[in-house]
N, CA, C and O atoms as CSV, one atom per row, in Angstrom:
chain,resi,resn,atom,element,x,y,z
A,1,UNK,N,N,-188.210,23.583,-69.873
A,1,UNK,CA,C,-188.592,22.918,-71.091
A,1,UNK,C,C,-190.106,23.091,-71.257
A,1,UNK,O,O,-190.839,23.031,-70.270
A,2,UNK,N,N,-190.536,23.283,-72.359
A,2,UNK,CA,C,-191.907,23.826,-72.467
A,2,UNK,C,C,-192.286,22.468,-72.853
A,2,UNK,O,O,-191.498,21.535,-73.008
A,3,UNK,N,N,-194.202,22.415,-73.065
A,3,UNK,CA,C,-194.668,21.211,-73.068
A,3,UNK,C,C,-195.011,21.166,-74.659
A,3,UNK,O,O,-195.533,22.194,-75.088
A,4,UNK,N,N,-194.844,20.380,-75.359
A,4,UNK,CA,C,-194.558,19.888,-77.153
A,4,UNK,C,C,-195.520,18.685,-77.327
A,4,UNK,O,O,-194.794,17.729,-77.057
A,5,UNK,N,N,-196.498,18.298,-77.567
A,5,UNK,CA,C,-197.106,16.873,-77.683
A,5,UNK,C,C,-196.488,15.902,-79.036
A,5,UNK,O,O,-196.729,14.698,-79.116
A,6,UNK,N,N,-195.986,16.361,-79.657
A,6,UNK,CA,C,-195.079,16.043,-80.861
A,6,UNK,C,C,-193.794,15.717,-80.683
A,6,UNK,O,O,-192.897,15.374,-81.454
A,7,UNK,N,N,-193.897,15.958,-79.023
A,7,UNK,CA,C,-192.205,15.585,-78.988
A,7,UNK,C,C,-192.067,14.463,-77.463
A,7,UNK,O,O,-192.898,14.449,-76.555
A,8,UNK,N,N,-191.040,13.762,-77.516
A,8,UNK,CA,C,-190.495,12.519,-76.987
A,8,UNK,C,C,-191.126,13.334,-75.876
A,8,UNK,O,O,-191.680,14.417,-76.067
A,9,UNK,N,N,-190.943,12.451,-74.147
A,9,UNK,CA,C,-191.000,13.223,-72.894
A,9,UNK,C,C,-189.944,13.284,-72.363
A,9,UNK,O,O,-189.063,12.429,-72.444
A,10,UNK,N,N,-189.896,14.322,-71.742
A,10,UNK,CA,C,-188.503,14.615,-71.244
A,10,UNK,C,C,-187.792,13.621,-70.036
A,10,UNK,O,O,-188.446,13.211,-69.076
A,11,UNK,N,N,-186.358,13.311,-70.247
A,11,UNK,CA,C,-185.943,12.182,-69.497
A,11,UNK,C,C,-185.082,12.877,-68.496
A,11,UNK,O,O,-184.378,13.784,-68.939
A,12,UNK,N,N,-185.017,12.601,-67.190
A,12,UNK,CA,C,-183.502,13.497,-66.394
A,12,UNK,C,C,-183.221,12.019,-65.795
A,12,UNK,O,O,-183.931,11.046,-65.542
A,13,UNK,N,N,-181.440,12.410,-65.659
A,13,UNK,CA,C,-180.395,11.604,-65.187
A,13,UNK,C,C,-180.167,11.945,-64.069
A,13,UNK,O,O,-180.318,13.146,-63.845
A,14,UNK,N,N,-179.779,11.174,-63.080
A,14,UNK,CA,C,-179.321,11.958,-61.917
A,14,UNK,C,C,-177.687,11.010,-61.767
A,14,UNK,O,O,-177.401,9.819,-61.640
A,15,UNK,N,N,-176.990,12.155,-61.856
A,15,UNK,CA,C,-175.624,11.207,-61.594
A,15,UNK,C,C,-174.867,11.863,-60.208
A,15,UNK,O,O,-174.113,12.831,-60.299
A,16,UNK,N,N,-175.167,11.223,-58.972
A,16,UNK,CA,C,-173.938,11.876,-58.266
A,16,UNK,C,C,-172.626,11.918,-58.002
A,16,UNK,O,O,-172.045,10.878,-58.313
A,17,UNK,N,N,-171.789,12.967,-57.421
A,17,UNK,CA,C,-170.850,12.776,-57.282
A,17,UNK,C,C,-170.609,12.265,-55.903
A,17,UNK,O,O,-169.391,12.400,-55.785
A,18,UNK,N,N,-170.914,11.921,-55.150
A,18,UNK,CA,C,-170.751,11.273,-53.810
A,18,UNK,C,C,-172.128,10.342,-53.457
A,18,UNK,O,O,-173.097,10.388,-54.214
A,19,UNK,N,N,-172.126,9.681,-52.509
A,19,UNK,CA,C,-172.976,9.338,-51.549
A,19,UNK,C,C,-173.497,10.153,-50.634
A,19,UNK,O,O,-172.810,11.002,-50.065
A,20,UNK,N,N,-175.349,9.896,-50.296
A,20,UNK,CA,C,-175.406,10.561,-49.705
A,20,UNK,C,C,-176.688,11.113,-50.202
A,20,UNK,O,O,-176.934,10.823,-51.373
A,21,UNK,N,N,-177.780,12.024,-49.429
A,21,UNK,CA,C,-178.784,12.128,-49.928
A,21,UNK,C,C,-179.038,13.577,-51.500
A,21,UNK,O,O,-178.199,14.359,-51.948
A,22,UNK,N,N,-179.941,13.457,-51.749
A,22,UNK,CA,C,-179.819,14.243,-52.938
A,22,UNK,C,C,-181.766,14.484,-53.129
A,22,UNK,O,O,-182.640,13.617,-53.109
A,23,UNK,N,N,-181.871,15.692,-53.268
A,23,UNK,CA,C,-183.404,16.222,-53.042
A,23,UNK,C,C,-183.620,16.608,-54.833
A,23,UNK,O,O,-182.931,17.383,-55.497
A,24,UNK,N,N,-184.504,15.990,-55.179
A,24,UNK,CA,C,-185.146,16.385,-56.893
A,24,UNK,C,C,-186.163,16.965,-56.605
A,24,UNK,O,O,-186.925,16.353,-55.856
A,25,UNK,N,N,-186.505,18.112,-56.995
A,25,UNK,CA,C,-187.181,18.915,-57.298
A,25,UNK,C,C,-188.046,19.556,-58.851
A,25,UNK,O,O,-187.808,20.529,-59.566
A,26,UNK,N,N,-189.094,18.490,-58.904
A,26,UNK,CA,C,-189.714,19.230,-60.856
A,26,UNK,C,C,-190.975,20.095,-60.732
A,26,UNK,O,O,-192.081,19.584,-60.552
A,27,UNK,N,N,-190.791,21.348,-60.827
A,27,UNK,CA,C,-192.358,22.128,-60.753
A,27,UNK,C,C,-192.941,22.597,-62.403
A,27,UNK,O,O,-192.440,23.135,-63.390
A,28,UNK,N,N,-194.319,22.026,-62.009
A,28,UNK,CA,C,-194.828,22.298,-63.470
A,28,UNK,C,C,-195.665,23.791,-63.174
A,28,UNK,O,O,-196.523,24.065,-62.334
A,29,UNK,N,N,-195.151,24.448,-64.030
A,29,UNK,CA,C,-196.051,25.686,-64.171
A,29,UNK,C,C,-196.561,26.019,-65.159
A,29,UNK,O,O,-196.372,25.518,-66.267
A,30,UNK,N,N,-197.333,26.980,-64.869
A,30,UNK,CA,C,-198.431,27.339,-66.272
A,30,UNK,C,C,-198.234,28.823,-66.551
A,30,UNK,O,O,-198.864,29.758,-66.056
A,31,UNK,N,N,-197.011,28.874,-67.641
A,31,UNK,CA,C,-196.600,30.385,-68.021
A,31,UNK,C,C,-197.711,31.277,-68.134
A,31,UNK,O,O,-197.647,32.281,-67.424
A,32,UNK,N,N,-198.573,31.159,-68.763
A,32,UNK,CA,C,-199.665,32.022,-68.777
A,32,UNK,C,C,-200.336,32.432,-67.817
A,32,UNK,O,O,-200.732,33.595,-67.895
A,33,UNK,N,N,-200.553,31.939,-67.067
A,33,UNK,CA,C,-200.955,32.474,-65.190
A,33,UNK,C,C,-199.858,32.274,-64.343
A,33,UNK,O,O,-199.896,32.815,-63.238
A,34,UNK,N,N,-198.926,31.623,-64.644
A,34,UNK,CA,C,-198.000,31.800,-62.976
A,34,UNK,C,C,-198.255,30.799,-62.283
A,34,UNK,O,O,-197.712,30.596,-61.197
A,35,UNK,N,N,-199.065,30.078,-62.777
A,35,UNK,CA,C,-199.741,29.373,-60.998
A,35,UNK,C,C,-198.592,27.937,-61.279
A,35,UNK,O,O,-198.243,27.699,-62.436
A,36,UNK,N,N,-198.147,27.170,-60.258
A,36,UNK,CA,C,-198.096,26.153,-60.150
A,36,UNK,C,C,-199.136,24.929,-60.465
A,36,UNK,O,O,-200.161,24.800,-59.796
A,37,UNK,N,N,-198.810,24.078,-61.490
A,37,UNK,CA,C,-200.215,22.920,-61.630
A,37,UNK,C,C,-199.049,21.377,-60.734
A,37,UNK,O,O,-199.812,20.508,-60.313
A,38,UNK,N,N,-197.936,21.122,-60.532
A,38,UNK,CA,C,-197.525,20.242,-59.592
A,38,UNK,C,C,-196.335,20.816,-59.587
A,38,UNK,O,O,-195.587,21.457,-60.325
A,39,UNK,N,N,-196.440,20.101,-57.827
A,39,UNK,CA,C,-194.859,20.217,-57.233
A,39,UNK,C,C,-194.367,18.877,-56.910
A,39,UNK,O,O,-195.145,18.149,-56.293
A,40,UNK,N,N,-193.062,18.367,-57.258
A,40,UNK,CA,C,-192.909,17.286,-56.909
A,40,UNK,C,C,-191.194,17.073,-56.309
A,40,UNK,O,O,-190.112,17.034,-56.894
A,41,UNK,N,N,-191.534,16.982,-55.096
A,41,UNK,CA,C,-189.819,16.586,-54.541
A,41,UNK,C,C,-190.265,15.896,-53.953
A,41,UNK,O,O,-191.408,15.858,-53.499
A,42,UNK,N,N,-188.878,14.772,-53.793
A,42,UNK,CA,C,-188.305,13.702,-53.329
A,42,UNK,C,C,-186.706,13.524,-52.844
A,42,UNK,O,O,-185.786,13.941,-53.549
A,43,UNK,N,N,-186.541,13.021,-51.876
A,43,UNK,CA,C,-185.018,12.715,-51.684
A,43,UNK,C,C,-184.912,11.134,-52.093
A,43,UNK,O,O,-185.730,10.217,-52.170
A,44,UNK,N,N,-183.039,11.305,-52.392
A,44,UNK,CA,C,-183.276,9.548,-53.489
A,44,UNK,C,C,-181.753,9.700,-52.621
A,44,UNK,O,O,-180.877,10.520,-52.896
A,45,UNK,N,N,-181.716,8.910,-51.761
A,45,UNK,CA,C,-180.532,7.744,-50.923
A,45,UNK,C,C,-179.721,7.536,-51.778
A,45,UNK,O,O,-180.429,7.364,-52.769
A,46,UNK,N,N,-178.419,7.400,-52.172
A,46,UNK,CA,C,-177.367,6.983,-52.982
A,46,UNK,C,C,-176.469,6.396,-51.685
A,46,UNK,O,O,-176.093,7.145,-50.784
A,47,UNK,N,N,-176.272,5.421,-51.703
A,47,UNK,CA,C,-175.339,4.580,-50.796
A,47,UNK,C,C,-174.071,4.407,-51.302
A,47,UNK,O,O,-173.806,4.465,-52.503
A,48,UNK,N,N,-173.123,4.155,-50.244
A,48,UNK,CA,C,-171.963,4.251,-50.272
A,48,UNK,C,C,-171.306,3.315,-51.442
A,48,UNK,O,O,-170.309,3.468,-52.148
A,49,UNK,N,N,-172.209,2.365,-51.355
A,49,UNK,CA,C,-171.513,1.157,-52.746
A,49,UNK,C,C,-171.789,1.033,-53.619
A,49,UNK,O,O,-171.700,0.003,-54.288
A,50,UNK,N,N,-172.506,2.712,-54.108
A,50,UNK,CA,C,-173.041,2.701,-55.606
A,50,UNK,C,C,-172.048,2.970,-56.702
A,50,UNK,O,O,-171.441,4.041,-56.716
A,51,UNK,N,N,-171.859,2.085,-57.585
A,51,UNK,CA,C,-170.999,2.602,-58.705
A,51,UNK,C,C,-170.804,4.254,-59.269
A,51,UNK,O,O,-171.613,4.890,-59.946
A,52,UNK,N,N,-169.661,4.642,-58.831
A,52,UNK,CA,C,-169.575,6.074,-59.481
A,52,UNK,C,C,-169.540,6.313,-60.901
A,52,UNK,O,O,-168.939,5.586,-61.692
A,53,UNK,N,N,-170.377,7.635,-61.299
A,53,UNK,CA,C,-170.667,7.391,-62.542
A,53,UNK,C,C,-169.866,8.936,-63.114
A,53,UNK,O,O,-169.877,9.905,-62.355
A,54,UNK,N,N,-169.340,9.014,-64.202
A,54,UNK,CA,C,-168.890,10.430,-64.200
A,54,UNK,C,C,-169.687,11.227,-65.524
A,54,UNK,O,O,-170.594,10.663,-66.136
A,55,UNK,N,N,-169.309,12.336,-65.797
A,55,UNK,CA,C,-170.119,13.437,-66.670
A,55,UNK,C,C,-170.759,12.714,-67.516
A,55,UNK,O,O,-170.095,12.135,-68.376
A,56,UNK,N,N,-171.833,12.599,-67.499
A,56,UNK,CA,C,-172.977,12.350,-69.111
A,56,UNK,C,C,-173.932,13.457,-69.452
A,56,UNK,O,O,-174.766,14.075,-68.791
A,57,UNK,N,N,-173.415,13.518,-71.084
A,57,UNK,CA,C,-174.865,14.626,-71.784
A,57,UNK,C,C,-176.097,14.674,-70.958
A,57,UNK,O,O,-176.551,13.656,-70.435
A,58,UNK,N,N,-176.689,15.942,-70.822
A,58,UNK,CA,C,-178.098,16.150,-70.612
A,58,UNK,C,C,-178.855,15.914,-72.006
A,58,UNK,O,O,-178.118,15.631,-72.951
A,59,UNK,N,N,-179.656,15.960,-72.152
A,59,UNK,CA,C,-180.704,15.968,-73.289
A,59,UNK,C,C,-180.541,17.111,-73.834
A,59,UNK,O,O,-180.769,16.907,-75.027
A,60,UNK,N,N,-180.179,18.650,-73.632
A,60,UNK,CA,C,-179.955,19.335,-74.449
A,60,UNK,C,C,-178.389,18.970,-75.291
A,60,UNK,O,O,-178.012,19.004,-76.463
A,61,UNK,N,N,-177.861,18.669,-74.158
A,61,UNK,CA,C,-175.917,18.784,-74.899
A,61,UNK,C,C,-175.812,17.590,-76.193
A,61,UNK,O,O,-174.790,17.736,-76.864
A,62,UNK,N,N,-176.929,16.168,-76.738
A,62,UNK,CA,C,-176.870,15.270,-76.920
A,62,UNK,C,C,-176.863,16.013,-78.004
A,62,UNK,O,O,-176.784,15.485,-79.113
């Protein structure tokens, strides 16, 4: 998704299908040079007694 100042910011869902760990990964790059300007991962714990959630739109499919 390219960067728009005219437009909303971009939202992500994370829905899993199990328990269990799950690694997000968002890298911002700068098409015009290549370079990386941030890297950002994290792992996010989903425990066993989390309500299962099933298919929801991404922001493009909406």
């Amino acid at each position: 998704m390219d960067y728009d100042p005219g437009r909303e910011p971009a939202r992500f869902t994370l829905t899993p299908s199990a328990p269990g760990p799950y690694t997000l990964r968002i890298t911002v790059l700068h098409r015009g040079h290549g370079h990386v300007l941030q890297d950002l991962s994290v792992v996010i714990d989903v425990p066993a007694d989390a309500p299962a959630a099933g298919p929801r739109p991404t922001q493009d499919q909406e």
